[in-house]
N, C-alpha and C positions, 0 to 999 in steps of 0.2 A: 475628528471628522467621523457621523456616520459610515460604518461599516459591517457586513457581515460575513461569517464565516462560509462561501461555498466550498462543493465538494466536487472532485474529479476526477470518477471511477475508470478504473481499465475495465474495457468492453473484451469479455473472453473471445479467446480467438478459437477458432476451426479444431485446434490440432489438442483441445484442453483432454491431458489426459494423465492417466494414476501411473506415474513410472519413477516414484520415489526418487528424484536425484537429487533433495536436500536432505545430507545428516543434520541431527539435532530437531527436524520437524517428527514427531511421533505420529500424524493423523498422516504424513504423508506416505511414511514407513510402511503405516498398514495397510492402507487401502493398496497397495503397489501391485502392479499386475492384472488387479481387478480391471472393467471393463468402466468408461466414463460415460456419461450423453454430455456431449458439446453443445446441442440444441437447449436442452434443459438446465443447461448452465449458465450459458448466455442468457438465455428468457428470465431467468431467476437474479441476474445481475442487473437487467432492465428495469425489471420490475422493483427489487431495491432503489435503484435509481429516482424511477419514479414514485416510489414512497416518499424519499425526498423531498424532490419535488413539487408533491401534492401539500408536503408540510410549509410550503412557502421559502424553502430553499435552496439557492440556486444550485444547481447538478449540470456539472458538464461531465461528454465523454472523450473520455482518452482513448485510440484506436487501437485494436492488437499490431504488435508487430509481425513482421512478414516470417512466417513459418512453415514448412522445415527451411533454415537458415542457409540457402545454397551459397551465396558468398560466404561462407564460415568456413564449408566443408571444401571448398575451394581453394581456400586459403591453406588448406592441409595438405594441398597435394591434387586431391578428384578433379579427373576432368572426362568432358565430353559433355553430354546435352546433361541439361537438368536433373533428367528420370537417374541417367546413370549414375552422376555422381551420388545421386539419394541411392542406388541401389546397391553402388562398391562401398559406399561412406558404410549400411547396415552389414556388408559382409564383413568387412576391412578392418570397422572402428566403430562397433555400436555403440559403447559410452558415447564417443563424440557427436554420433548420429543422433541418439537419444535427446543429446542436450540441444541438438542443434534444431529438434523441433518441438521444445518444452513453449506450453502458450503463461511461460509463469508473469510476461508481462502485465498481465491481467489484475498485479497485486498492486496499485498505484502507492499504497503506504510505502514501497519500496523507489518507487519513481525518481523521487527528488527529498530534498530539506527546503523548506518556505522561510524567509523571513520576509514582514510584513512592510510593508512603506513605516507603520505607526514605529518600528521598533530598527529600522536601515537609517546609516546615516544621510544615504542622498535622496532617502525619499524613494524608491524606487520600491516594488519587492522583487526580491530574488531568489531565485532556483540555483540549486545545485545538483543534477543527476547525480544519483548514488552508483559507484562504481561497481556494486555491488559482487568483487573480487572473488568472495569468499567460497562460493558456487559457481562451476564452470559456466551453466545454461545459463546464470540469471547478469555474469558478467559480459555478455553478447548482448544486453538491452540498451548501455547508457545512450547510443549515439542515436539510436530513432526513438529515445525515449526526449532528447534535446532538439528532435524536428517537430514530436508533437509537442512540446511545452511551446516553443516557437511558435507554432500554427493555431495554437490555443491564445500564447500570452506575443502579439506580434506586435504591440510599440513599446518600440526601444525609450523611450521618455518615462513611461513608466513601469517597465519589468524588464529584469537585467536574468536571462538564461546565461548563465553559464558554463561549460563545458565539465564534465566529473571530474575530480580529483584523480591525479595519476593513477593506476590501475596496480597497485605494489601493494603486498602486505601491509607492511606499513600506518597506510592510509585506508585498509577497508572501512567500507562506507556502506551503510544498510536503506540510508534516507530519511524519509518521515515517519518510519515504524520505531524509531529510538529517540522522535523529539517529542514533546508537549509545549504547548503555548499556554501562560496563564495570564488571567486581564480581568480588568474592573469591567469593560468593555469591549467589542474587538477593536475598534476605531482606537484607542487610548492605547499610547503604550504599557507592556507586558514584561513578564520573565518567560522567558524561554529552556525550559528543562532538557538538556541533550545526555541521554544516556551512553556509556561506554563499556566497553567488555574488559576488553585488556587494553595494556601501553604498548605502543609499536615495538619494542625490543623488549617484553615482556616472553620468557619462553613460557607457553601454553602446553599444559597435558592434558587437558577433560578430553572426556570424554567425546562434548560435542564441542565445535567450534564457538569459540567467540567472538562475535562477527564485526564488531565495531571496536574500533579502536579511539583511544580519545585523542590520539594525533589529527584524525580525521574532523573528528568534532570541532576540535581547537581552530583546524583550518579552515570550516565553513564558514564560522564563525565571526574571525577574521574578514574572510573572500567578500562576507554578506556586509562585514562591521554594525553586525547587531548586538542591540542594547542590552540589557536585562538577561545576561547568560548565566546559566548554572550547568556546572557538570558535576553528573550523578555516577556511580558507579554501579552497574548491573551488580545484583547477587548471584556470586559463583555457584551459591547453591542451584539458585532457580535457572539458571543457563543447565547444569551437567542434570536437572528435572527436565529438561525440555525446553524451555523457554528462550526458542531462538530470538525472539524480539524484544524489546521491552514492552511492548505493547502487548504483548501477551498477558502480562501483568498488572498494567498501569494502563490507564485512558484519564484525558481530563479536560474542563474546560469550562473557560471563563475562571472564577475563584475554584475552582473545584478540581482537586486533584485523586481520583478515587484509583483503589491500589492492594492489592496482596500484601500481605504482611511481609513477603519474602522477594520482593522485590528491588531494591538496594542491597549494598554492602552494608550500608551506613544510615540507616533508616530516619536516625534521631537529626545527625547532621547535615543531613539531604532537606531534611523540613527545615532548621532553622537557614540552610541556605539559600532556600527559596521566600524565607517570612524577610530576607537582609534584602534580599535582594526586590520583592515586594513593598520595600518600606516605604510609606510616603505614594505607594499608589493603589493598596489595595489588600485587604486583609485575607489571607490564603486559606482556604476551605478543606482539612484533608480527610478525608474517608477512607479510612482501615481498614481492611476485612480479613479477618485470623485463619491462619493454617488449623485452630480448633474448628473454625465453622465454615471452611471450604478446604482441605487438603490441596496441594497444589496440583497433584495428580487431576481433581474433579474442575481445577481455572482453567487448564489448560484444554483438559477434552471436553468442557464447556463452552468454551471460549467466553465466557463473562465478560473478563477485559477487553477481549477483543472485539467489542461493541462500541457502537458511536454514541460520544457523550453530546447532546446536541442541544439549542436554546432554538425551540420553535416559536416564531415572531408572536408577539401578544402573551404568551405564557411567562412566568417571573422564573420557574423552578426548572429544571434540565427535565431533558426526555431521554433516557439509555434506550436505544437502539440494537435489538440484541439477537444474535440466532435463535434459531427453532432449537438446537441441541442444551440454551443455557435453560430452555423451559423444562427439558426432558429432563434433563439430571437432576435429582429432589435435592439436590443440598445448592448446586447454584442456584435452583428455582427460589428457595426461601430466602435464600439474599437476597433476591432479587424483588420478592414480594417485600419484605423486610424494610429494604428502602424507598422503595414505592410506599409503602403505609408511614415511614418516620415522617418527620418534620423539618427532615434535611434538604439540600440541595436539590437533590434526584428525586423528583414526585413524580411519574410513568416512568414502565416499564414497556415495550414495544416488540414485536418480533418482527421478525421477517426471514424468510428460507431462501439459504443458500446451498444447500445442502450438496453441491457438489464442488462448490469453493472449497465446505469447512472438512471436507472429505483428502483433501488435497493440502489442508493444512493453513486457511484463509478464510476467516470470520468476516463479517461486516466491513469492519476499519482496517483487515489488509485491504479489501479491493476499492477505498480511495485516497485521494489525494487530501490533505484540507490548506485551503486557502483564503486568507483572508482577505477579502476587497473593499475597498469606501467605494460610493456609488461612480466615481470618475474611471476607477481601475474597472469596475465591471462593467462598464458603458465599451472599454476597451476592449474585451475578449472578445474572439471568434464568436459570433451569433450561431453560424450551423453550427457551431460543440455544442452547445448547450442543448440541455434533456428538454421538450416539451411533449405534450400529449403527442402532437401530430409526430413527432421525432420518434418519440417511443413506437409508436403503432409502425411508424416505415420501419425501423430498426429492428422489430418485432415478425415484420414481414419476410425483410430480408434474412434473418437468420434462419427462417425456418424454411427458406427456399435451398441455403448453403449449409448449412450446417447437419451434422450426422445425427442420427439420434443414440450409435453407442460405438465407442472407440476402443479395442484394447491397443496397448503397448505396440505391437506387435502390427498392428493395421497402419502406425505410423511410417512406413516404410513403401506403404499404399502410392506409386506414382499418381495414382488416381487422385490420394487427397491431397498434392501439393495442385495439381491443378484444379481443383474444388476450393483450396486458401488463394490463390490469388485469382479466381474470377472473384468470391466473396468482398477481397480486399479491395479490388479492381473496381467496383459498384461502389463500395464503401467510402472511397476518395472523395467520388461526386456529392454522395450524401453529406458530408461532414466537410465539403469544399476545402479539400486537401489540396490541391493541386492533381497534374496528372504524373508527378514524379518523387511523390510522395516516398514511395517504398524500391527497393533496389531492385527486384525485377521490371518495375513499373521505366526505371531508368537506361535499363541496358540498350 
């Protein structure tokens, strides 16, 4: 069945700011402290968006969740009105304060795991919220990350939400930043490449964590009963380099699986697992690129990979979708030129600025989802999610009515900005026909 690949960006929220609480992100590390604009973030996330979208696309938005997290700090203990508990939680418990108004929902690669109807055995596609364990702030998302998957994908006949995987070591769970889909077409069944860090009762020393477990993998997998699975092993190298995702590394799509050299454990038997598993539907396309002609140091503070590999309708060859910083750096630049001139897969190269996402440690393709649809499944989504002109331009409106134009660390603590996040949010329901009980203050 016709089908094409949409995308479903977190729309940054109010509170996006540089407070470093992911080990193992290096962009996050650094910028820490410094001051953000939330206005210019958002606007830059939009306009991505609607890049997209203008390429024939479909782009839907995912809504930030409700930040600073006062049922969180609640549940610690804080009581009295709202303001207070934000203002005991900052004296009391700043780490917890901190996390509890991090806007990191905003990285949708993190959101959930997709599998397709083409590659599910009931037909259906299905989400998994990523439990996302491994960081305090970003383990506070799964449950209003499963009201907008819900509000996005609402019949049950064809899309099966279901709840994260238990919240235990164990099972940590990163999302769609450690899968790939590969396909002759998106409509046709595929291989689906789930990468993993360590084994659940593997003891871990590096340096940085490793965030995905292939217990977790095994069980989506499972949960989904999808077809065409491969599990890949992260390189221990490229995790204690920084490389909290796989995608940091690796992007791919359609035949086309493009990749760091240092990417796998296993590099040699990671390919021929995917050519086995491939067999009889489609011959697997893979694109190398050596630690001689990008150091892993210049993938990551490039973010090369961490760009959207995309088929815009009427065009044969991939479009890389890529930041402003893979231009600036002269050694991702000529990869980049490099493959845009060969006769490979990847014929354009495309920027787009995000520049206070990649600041914070989230290129292009952390901040969507990808999801593939035949034309009955897309006939099903929510209508107000999806990106159009007129969407954009209100979207556009409202943030620069609610949104700050520069935030430090330290302003988070601001009673002022938690009632600045949920009047924003409060507007935001109506626009994206949430409901009016959408988010937990909106419920009390």
């Amino acid at each position: 069945m016709k089908a094409v690949e949409a995308n479903a960006d977190g729309l940054i929220g109010p509170t996006h700011s540089y407070a470093g609480l992911s080990p193992g992100n290096l962009a996050s590390s650094l910028s820490k402290g410094e001051a953000s604009n939330p206005r210019a973030a958002v606007l830059q996330g939009l306009d991505k968006m609607k890049t997209l979208a203008d390429l024939g696309l479909p782009q839907f938005v995912l809504p930030p969740h409700e930040r600073p997290n006062i049922p969180f700090l609640r549940s610690l203990g804080f009581t009295g009105s709202d303001a207070h508990v934000l203002e005991r939680a900052w004296k009391d418990a700043p780490s917890f304060a901190a996390a509890a108004c991090s806007a990191s929902p905003m990285w949708a690669a993190n959101a959930a795991t997709v599998t397709p109807s083409a590659d599910a055995a009931d037909g259906r596609v299905h989400f998994t919220p990523a439990n996302l364990i491994t960081n305090l702030h970003r383990s506070l998302e799964h449950q209003q990350t499963k009201r907008a998957l819900d509000a996005l994908f609402p019949d049950t006949s064809r899309f099966a939400v279901h709840d994260a995987l238990p919240s235990v070591a164990h099972l940590a769970d990163e999302g769609a930043a450690n899968h790939v889909r590969l396909c002759a077409e998106h409509g046709a069944a595929g291989v689906n490449l789930l990468v993993w860090g360590r084994e659940a009762f593997e003891p871990w020393d590096g340096l940085y964590p490793a965030r995905q477990t292939r217990e977790a993998s095994q069980a989506i997998a499972r949960r989904h009963e999808a077809s065409g699975v491969v599990l890949a092993q992260q390189s221990k190298a490229a995790i204690a380099g920084g490389t909290f995702h796989n995608d940091v590394v690796c992007v791919g799509a359609l035949e086309t699986l493009f990749f760091h050299d240092l990417v796998f454990e296993d590099t040699g038997g990671t390919q021929d697992a995917i050519r086995r598993a491939a067999d009889g539907l489609f011959e697997p396309i893979f694109v190398e690129v050596s630690s001689a002609d990008l150091p892993l140091g210049d993938a990551i503070s490039s973010y090369l990979f961490n760009s959207m590999l995309i088929q815009i309708p009427g065009e044969d060859r991939l479009t890389l979708i890529c930041p402003t910083e893979t231009r600036d750096n002269s050694r991702s630049h000529a990869v980049a030129q490099d493959l845009a001139a060969s006769n490979g897969p990847i014929g354009r190269v495309q920027y787009v600025d995000v520049r206070q996402s990649m600041r914070n440690g989230g290129g292009p393709a952390c901040l969507r989802l990808r999801v593939v649809l035949n034309e009955a499944e897309l006939a099903a989504t929510n209508p107000a999610m999806r990106l159009t002109g007129a969407l954009h331009a209100r979207l556009s409106d409202w943030a620069g009515r609610w949104y700050r134009d520069a935030l430090r660390p330290t302003d988070l603590a601001d009673p002022e900005l938690l009632s600045e996040s949920r009047g924003a949010l409060d507007e935001l329901t109506t626009i994206l026909k949430l409901g009016t009980d959408f988010y937990p203050f909106q419920r009390v």
